[in-house]
ZAMARGU-4260 file (C-alpha; in steps of 0.2 Angstrom, whole numbers, plus 5000, padded with zeros to 4 digits):
<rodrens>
0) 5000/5000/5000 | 5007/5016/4994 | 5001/5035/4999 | 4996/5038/4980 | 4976/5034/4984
5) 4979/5048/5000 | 4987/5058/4986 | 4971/5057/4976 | 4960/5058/4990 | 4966/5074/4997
10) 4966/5080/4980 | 4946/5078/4980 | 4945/5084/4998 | 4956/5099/4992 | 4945/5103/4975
15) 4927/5100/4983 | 4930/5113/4996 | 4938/5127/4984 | 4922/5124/4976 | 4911/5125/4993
20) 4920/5143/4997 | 4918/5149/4978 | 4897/5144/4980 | 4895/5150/4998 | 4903/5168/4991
25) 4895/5168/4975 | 4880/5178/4979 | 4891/5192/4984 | 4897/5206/4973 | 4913/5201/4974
30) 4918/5179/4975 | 4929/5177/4988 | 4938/5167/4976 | 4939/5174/4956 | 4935/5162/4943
35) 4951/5164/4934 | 4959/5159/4952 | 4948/5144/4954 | 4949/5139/4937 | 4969/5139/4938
40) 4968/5129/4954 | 4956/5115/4948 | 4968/5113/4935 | 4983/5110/4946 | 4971/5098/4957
45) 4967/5088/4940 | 4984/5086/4937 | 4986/5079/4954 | 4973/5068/4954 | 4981/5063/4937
50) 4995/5058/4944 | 4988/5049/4959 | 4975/5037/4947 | 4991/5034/4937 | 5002/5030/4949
55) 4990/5020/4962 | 4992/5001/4962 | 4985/4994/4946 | 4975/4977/4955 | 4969/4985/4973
60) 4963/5003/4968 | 4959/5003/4951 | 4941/5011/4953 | 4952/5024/4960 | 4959/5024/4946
65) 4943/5028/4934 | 4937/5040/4950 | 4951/5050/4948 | 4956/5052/4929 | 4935/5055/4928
70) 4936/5067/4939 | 4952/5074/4932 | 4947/5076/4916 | 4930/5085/4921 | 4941/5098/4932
75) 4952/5100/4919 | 4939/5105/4907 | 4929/5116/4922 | 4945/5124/4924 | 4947/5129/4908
80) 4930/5138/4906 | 4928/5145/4923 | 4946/5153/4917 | 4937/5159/4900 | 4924/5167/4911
85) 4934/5175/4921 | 4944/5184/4906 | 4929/5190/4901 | 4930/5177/4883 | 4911/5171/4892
90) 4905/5188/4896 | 4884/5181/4894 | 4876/5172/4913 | 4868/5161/4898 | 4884/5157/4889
95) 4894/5150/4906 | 4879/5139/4909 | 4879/5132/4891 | 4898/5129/4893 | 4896/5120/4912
100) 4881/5108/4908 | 4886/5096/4896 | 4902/5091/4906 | 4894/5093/4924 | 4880/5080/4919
105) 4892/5067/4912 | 4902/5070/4930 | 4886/5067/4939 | 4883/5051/4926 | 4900/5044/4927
110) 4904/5045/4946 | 4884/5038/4949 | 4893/5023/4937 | 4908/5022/4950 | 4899/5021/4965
115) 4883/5008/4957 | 4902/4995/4954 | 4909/5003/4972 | 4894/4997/4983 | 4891/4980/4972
120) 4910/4974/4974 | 4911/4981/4990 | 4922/4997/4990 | 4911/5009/5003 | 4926/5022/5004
125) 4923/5025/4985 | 4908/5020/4983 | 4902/5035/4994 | 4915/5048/4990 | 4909/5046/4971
130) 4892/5046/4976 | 4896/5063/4986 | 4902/5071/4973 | 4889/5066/4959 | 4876/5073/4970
135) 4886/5089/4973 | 4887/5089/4953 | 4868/5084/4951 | 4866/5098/4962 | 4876/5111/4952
140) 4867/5105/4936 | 4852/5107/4944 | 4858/5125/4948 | 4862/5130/4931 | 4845/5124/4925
145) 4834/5131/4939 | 4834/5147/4949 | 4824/5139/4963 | 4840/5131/4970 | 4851/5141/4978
150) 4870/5139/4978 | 4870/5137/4996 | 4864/5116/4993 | 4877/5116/4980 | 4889/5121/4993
155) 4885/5110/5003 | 4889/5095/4991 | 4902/5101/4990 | 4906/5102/5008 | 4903/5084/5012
160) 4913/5078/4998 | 4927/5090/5007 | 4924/5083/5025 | 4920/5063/5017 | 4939/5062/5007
165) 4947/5074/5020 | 4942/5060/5034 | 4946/5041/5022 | 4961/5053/5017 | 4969/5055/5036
170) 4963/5040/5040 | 4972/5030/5026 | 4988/5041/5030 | 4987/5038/5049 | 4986/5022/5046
175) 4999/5019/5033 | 5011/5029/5045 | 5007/5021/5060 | 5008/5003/5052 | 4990/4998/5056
180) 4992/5002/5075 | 4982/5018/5073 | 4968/5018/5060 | 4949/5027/5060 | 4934/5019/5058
185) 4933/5010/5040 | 4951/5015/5034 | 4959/5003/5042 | 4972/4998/5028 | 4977/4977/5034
190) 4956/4975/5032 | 4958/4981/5017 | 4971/4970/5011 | 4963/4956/5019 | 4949/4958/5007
195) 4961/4960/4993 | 4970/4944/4995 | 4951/4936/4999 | 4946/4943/4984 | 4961/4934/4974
200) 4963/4936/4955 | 4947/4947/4950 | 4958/4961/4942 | 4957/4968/4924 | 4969/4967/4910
205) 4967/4984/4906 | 4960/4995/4922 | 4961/5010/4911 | 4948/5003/4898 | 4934/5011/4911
210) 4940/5030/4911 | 4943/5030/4891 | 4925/5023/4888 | 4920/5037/4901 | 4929/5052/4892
215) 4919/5046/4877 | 4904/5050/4887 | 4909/5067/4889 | 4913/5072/4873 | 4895/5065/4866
220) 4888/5074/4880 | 4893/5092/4872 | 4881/5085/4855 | 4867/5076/4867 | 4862/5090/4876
225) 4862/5103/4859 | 4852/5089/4851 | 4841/5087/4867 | 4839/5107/4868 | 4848/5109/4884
230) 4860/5122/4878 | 4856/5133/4864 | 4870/5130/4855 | 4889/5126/4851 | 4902/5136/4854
235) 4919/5142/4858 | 4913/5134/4879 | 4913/5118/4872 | 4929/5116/4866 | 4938/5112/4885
240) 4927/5098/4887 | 4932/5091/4869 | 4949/5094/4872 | 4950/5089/4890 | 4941/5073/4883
245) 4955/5070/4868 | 4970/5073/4878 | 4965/5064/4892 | 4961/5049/4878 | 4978/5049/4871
250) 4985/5046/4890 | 4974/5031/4890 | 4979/5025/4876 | 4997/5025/4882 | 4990/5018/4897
255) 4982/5005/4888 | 4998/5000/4881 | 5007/4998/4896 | 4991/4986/4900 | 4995/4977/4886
260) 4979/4981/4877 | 4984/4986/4858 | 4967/4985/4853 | 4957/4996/4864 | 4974/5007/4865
265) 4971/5008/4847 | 4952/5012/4847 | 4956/5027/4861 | 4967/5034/4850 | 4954/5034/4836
270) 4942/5043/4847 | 4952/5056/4851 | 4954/5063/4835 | 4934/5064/4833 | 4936/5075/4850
275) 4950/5085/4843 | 4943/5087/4827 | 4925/5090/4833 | 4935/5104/4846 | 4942/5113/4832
280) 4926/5112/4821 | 4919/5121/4838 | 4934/5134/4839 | 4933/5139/4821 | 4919/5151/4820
285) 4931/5164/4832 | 4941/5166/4816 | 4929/5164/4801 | 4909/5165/4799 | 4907/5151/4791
290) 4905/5133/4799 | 4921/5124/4792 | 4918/5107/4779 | 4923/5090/4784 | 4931/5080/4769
295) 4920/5067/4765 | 4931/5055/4758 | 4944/5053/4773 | 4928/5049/4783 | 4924/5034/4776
300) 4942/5031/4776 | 4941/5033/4795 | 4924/5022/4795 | 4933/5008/4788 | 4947/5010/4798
305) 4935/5007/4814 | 4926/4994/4804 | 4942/4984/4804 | 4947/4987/4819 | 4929/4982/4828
310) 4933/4967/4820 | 4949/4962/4827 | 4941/4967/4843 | 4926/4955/4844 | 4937/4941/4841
315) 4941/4945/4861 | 4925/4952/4867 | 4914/4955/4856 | 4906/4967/4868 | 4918/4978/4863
320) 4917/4975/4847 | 4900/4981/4845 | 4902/4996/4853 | 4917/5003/4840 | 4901/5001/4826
325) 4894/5015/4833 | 4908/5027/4828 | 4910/5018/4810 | 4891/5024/4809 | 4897/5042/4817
330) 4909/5044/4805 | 4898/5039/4791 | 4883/5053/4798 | 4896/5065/4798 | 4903/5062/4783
335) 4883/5063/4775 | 4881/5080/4783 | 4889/5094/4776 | 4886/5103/4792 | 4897/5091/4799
340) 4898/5091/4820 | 4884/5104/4819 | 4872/5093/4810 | 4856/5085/4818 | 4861/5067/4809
345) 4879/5066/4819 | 4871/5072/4835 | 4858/5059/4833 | 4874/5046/4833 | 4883/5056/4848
350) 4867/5050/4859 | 4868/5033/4854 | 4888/5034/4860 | 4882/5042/4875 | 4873/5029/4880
355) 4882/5014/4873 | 4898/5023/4883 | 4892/5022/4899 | 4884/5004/4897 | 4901/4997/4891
360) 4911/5008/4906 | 4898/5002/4917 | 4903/4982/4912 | 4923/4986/4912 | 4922/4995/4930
365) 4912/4979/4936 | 4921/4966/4927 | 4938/4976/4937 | 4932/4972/4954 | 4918/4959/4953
370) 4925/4939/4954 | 4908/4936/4944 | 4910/4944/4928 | 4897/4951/4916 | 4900/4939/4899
375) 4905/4949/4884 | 4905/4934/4874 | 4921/4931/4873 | 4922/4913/4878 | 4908/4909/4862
380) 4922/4918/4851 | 4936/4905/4858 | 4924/4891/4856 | 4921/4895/4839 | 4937/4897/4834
385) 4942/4882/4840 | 4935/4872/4828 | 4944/4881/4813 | 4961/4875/4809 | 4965/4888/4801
390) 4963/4905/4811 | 4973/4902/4831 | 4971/4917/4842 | 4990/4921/4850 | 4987/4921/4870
395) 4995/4916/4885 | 5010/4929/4894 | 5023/4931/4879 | 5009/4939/4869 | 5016/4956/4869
400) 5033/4950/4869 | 5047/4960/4858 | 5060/4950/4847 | 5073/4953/4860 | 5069/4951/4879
405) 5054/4961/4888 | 5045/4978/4885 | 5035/4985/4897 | 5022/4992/4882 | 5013/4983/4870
410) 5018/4985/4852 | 5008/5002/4845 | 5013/4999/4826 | 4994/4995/4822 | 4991/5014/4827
415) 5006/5023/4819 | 5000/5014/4803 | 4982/5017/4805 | 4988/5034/4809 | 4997/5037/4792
420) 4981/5030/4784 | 4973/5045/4791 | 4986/5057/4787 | 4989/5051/4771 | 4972/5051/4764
425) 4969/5070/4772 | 4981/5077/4760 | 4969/5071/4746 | 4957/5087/4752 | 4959/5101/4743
430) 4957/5115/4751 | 4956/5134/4748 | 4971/5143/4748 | 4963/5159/4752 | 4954/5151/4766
435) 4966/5135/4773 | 4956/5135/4788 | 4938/5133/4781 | 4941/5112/4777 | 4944/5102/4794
440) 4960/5094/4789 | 4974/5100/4802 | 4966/5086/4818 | 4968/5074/4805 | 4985/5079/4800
445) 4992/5084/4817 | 4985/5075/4829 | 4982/5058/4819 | 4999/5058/4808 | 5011/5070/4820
450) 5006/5068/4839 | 4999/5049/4837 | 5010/5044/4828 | 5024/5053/4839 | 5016/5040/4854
455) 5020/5026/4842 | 5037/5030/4839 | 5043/5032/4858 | 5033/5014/4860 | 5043/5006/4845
460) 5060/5015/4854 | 5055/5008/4873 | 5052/4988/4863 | 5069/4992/4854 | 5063/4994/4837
465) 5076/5008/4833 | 5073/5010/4813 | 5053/5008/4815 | 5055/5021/4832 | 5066/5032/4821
470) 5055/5031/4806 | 5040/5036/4813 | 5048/5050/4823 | 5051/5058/4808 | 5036/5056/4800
475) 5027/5062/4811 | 5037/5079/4814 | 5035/5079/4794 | 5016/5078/4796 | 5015/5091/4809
480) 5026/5104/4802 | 5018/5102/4786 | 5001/5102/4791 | 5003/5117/4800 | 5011/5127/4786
485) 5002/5121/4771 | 4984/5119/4780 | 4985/5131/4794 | 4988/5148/4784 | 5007/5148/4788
490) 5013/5144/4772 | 4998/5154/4762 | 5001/5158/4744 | 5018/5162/4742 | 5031/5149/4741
495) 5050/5148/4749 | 5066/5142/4745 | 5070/5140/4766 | 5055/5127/4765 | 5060/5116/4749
500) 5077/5114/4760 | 5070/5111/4775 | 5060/5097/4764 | 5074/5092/4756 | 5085/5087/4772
505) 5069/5077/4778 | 5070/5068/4758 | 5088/5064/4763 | 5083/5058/4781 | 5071/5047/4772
510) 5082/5040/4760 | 5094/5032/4776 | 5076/5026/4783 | 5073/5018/4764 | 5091/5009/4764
515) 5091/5003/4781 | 5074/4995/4779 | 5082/4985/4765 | 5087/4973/4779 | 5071/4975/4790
520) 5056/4967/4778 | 5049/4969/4760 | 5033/4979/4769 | 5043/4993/4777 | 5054/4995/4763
525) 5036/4999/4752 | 5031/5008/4765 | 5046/5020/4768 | 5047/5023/4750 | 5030/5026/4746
530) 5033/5041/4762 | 5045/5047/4749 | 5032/5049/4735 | 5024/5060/4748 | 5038/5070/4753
535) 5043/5072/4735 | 5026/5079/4732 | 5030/5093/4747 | 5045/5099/4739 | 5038/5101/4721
540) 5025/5112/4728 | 5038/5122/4738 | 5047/5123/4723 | 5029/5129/4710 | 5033/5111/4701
545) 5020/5105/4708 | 5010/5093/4693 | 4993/5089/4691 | 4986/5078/4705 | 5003/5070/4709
550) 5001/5076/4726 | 4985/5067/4726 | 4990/5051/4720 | 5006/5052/4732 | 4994/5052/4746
555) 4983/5039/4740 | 4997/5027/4737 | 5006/5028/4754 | 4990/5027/4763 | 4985/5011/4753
560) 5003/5004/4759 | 5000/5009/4778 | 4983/5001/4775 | 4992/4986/4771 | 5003/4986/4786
565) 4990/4988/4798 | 4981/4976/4792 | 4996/4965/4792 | 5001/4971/4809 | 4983/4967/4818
570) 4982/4951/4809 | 4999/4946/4816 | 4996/4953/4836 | 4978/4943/4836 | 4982/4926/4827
575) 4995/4915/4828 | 5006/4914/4812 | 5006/4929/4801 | 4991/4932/4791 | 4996/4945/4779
580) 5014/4942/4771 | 5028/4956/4776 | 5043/4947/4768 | 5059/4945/4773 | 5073/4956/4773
585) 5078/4963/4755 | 5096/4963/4758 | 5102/4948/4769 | 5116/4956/4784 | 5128/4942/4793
590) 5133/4944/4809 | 5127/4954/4821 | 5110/4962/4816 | 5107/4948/4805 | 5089/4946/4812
595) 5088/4929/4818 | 5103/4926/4830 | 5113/4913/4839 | 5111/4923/4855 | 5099/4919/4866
600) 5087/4932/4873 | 5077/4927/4888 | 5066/4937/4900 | 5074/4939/4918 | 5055/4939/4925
605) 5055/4919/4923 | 5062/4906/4933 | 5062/4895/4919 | 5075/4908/4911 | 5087/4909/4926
610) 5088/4891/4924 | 5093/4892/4904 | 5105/4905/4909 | 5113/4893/4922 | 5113/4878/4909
615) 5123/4887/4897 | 5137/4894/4912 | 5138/4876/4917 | 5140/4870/4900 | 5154/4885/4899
620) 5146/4900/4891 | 5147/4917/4895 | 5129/4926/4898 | 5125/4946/4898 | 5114/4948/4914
625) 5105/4961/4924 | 5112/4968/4941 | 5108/4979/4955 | 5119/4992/4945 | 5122/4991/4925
630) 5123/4976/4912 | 5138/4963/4916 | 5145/4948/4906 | 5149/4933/4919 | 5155/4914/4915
635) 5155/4900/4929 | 5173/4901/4942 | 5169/4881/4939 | 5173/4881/4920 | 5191/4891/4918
640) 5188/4890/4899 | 5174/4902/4901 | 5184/4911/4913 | 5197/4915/4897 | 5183/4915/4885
645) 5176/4931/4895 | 5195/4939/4896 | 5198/4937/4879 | 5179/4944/4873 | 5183/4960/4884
650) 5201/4963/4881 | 5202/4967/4897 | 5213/4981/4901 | 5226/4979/4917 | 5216/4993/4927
655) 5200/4986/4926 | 5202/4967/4929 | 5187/4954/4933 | 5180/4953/4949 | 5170/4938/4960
660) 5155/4937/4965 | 5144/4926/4977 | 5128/4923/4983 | 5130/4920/5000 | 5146/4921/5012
665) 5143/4900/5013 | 5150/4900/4997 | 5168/4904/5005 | 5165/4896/5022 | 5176/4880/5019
670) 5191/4896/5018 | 5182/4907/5032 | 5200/4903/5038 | 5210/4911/5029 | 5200/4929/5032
675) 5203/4938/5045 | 5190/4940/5058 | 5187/4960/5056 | 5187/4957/5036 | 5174/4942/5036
680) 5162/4953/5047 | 5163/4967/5035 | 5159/4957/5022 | 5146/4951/5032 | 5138/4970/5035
685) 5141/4978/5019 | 5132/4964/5008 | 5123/4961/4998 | 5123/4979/4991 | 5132/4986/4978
690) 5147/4987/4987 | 5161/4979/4980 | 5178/4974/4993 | 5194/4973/4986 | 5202/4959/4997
695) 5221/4951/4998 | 5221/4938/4987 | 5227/4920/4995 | 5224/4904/4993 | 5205/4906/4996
700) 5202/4908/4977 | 5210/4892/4974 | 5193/4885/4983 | 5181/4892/4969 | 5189/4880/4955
705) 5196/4890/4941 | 5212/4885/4939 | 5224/4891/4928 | 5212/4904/4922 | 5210/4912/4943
710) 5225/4923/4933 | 5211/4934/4922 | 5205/4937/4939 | 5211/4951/4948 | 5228/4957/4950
715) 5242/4947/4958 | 5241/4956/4975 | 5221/4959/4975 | 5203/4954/4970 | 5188/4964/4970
720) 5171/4954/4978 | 5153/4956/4982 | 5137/4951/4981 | 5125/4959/4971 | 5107/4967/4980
725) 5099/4957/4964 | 5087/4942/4967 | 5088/4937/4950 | 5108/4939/4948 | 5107/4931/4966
730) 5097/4916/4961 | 5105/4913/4946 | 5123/4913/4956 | 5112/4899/4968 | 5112/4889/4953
735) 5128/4889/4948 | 5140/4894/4960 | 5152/4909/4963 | 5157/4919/4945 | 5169/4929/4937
740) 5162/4948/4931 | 5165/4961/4919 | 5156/4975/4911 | 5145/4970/4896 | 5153/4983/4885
745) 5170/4984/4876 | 5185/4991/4886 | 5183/5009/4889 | 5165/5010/4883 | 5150/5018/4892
750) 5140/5005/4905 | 5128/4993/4897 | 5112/5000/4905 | 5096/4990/4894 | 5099/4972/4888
755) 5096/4977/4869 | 5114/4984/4869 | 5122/4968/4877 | 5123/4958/4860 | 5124/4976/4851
760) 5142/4979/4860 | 5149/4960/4860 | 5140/4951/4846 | 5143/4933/4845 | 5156/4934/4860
765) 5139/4932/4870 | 5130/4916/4870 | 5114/4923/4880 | 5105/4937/4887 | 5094/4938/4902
770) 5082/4953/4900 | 5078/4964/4911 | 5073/4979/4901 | 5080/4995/4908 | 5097/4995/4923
775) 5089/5001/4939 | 5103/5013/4942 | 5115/5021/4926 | 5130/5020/4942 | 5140/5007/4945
780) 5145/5000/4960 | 5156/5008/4974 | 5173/5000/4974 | 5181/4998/4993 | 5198/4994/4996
785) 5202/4982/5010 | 5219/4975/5009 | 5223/4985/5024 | 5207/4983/5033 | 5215/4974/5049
790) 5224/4991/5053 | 5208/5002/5051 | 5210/5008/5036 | 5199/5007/5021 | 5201/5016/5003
795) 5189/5019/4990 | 5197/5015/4971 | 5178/5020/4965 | 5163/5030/4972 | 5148/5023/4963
800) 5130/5023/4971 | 5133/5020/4989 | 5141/5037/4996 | 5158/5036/5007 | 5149/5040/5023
805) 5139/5026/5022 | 5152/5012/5019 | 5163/5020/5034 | 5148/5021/5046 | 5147/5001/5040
810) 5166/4998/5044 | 5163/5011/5063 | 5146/4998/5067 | 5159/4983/5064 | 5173/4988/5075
815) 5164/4993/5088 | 5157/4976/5088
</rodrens>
């Protein structure tokens, strides 16, 4: 149990009473506290409360979690507009009750969801503080809509949601800082935990899927209550809810993929686009009269996209599945109605996702806590495809696994692909070059191809896909750049020679891209030259070269290419075996990088692994391995011809020689002997940390077996020893006994810190890899001097992670013993 859900609570506590003080004062002249003021402050609270759902644990709070990104989001979007109003842009009574409404009643909606799942699963604390504030919310709507209700009952909603997180709050932190011995009534944190274990396995995949689906719900809210006449109409207020919605969405979706959901990730990042694009469609009418155009054609592009993509997604719940139809038929209505986001047709549609929304949140929040879940048919889908031979869903834990080792997010190439669909197929609009901004094409362009496809790219880095990262990093800086200039009135009529250079060191950035994926696959080598039609097709126009509908058929050719690759890349995450044929590699590489390699990559989070990586030491080999520090290579003390093997791999320079290491201090007891006694309990104190002891060397290495090669080891006077604060590296010396280390990188290199740069630095000279993604610390270990420890004295030939001060407190606690 960690303080993050007190985090969160006293973030709620916090926010409800700003707003008790700001409705008490608000009949007088002048609010105790400004709207601007206010507004400013909900913001900082949603980004706490941000922070707090994010970071709270995944499997015991996650209706925290969709309490406090819901609740985040709505704040977020209040915020905003309480900030507008204050500045004067929302000067009418009648325009800041249009602007609070729509979001206000999904809040009340939402956190009545939350609390409904909180009292059914048995969660009173949150179960009641959502229920608190959706009544303070009800009661705010209820102001807005009638005069009869003063703020006073508003205020004091607000009020008991203060006094109701303020008390759980201190409770939880009481507790939590007493350890159990002082807890209040129903906070009692070991109860809690009690009921957890009880509970057992009735966690989520994705605990995020709940707050996505109910962001979706906000955004249709804007649409529902101008179709239902509860506001007069849309405007500029509406646009912090849309965008509060979208870019909350797009932090789901990277959420979702550290859940290892690449499908619903996907489908959030669909959605926020619609709630971009439908923000800016809202914003537009500050700078032109007209109501701006939606280009037909890249909505059907986008409805297909959905189609496919609902699909995918029934063949795990069909549920799910169901509920993307509804946006293939939104974008379809909005692509029939010239009046776009403003149309009765699309608004009609935006009902039936507010309503299919909150259903399919309601079974995500339950299915989260409840053991007994709500079937979303996904066992009939299983059932069925069991008895086709040739279609296998992919399941079980490696699912999501990368080439090499472990990633901690799911693949998001089924996105950046879809993503350049999108893009790609937005350039095709032609739009008016006296009037770039009247055709909706920059959400597509920015949001879609540059900021999405921006998310892919960091993914593809953190699963160590350098070239696909690299390539979509650029990409997506060249759709952003480009969307902004040509469709967003920067670049206007006139044409530059600055800009046809600018395009012509991405061309050249492009063609590296192109070369290199001649050793990746046949499918990305299409695809990254197809970008180059595209870019091409940018510099012609910089450069009044521009033909006839080149542009247009550049554009239609890449995105029929990224079609292809995302359809390839769902087939390949959802079946086993790959669908859709991506070819091999154009250009065959030999050695390292040659694709399929010799070495062994296995993730450190299995037992099974460690016990590979011990087979091949025992059998001689020398493995790459994670520690309490940085990357190492290490071979078995028992087999001296590893020993040399790991010298001569290194060429290990005189000054940095190979150390030892143990597991335990049993592993020397048969030469306890031949320690001295103040040395042996020094040992004893400082380990196992990452504290390394250079010790006289004597005939105690004879004892670990290496023979000949104990001269690799060392120098003749010295050797350095320790054993490493690492369960895995710990384990794994259990197994095979103590072992000679070196760094995992050539002499006089930089430290080895992620285990895709293991094989990268020593090639071949490595016969296996345990992964375990990301070093812990980029330090290395602090290296003591002891040879003249029996006179009370005690060098340091490195400081690395653990400070002086606290190795010679460790030595003062010793001698005083």
């Amino acid at each position: 149990e960690s303080l993050h859900p007190c985090i969160g609570l006293l973030g709620i506590s916090a926010g409800s009473l700003l707003l008790a003080v700001h409705f008490y004062s608000s009949p007088r002249a002048t609010p105790l506290i400004p709207s601007t003021a206010l507004g400013v402050l909900l913001l900082i609270l949603a980004a706490l409360l941000a922070y707090a759902g994010i970071r709270s644990s995944l499997r015991n709070a996650s209706l925290l979690v969709s309490l406090c990104l819901t609740l985040s989001a709505c704040w977020c979007g209040h915020g905003v507009i309480l900030v507008l109003a204050g500045q004067g842009v929302l000067a009418e009574p009648e325009d800041s009750r249009d602007a609070l409404v729509p979001g206000l009643a999904t809040l009340t909606l939402a956190l009545l969801l939350v609390a409904v799942v909180g009292f059914l699963c048995r969660e009173p604390l949150l179960a009641l503080l959502a229920a608190a504030v959706s009544l303070a919310s009800a009661h705010e709507v209820a102001l807005h809509c009638s005069s009869s209700l003063g703020p006073s009952a508003v205020a004091c909603g607000h009020l008991m949601v203060s006094l109701v997180g303020g008390y759980f709050a201190l409770g939880r932190i009481l507790c939590f800082l007493t350890k159990g011995r002082v807890a209040l009534p129903g906070t009692d944190l070991a109860e809690k935990k009690a009921q957890e274990q009880s509970r057992g396995g009735a966690g989520s995949t994705n605990p995020f899927a709940a707050a996505g689906l109910l962001l979706n719900v906000l955004s249709a809210s804007v649409f529902c209550c101008r179709l239902l006449g509860v506001t007069r109409r849309l405007f500029l207020g509406h646009v912090p809810w849309l965008w509060a919605a979208g870019t909350y969405q797009v932090g789901v979706c990277v959420l979702s993929y550290r859940a290892m959901d690449v499908l619903m990730a996907t489908a959030f990042g669909f959605t926020s686009v619609l709630q971009f694009a439908a923000g800016y469609c809202l914003l537009s009418p500050t700078w032109q009269p007209e109501e701006p155009s939606l280009p037909a054609p890249f909505l059907v592009v986008f409805s297909i996209l959905f189609a496919v993509l609902a699909l995918f997604l029934s063949l795990r719940s069909p549920v799910d599945g169901l509920y993307l139809l509804v946006f293939v038929i939104y974008c379809i209505a909005l692509a029939c109605s010239p009046r776009g986001f403003f149309a009765g047709g699309p608004q009609g549609v935006a009902v039936a996702i507010f309503v299919a929304s909150a259903l399919v949140a309601l079974i995500h929040l339950y299915n989260v806590r409840a053991r007994a879940k709500i079937p979303t048919g996904k066992g009939a889908v299983k059932a069925f495809l069991a008895r086709s031979s040739l279609l296998k869903l992919r399941e079980g834990p490696d699912l999501h696994a990368p080439y090499l080792g472990y990633s901690k997010y799911a693949d998001a190439e089924v996105l950046a692909y879809a993503c350049s669909v999108l893009a790609s197929f937005a350039l095709t609009t032609p739009g008016d070059p006296q009037a770039p901004l009247g055709t909706v094409v920059i959400p597509w362009v920015v949001v879609a191809g540059g900021i999405l496809k921006l998310l892919g790219g960091s993914v593809a880095f953190s699963r160590g896909k350098t070239l696909e990262s690299s390539a979509f990093i650029l990409y997506a800086v060249m759709w952003i750049i480009w969307g902004l200039t040509r469709y967003g009135g920067l670049y206007g009529t006139a044409r530059s020679f600055h800009a046809a250079v600018g395009i012509v060191a991405f061309v050249l950035f492009n063609s590296f891209v192109v070369f290199c994926s001649l050793f990746l696959n046949v499918a990305w080598f299409f695809y990254s030259l197809a970008f180059t039609l595209v870019a091409v097709s940018f510099l012609l126009d910089a450069v009044h070269a521009l033909p006839a509908g080149y542009d247009i058929a550049a554009g239609l050719v890449f995105g029929l290419v990224s079609f292809y690759c995302f359809l390839a890349a769902l087939c390949s995450s959802t079946f086993e075996g790959c669908c859709l044929p991506v070819g091999g590699p154009v250009v065959q590489l030999g050695g390292v990088g040659a694709g399929a390699t010799k070495c062994l990559h296995l993730p450190a989070r299995k037992a099974s692994s460690v016990k590979r990586i011990a087979d091949i030491l025992r059998n001689g080999g020398t493995c790459g391995i994670p520690t309490d520090t940085v990357y190492v290579l290490v071979a078995a003390c028992s087999r001296p011809d590893a020993v040399e093997k790991a010298h001569r791999s290194k060429r290990q320079a005189q000054d940095r020689p190979m150390s030892l290491w143990i597991s335990s201090l049993k592993q020397l007891e048969p030469a306890k002997h031949l320690f001295t006694p103040l040395l042996w309990d020094f040992m004893e104190a400082a380990w196992p940390s990452p504290i390394s002891l250079v010790i006289p060397r004597g005939e105690w290495v004879d004892f670990l077996g290496m023979k000949d090669s104990a001269k690799y080891v060392g120098t003749p006077q010295s050797v350095a020893i320790r054993i490493p604060d690492c369960s895995v590296t710990t384990h794994l010396i259990d197994l095979v006994g103590p072992i000679v280390v070196t760094s995992a990188n050539p002499t006089g290199e930089a430290d080895t810190t992620h285990h895709n740069q293991v094989y990268a630095k020593l090639g071949d000279k490595v016969d296996a890899v345990l992964c375990g993604g990301p070093s812990p610390e980029n330090i290395a270990s602090t290296v003591v001097d002891c040879t003249k420890i029996d006179s009370g004295n005690i060098g340091f030939f490195r400081v690395g992670i653990i400070p002086k001060s606290q190795v010679l407190q460790i030595l003062e606690q010793v001698q005083k013993k």
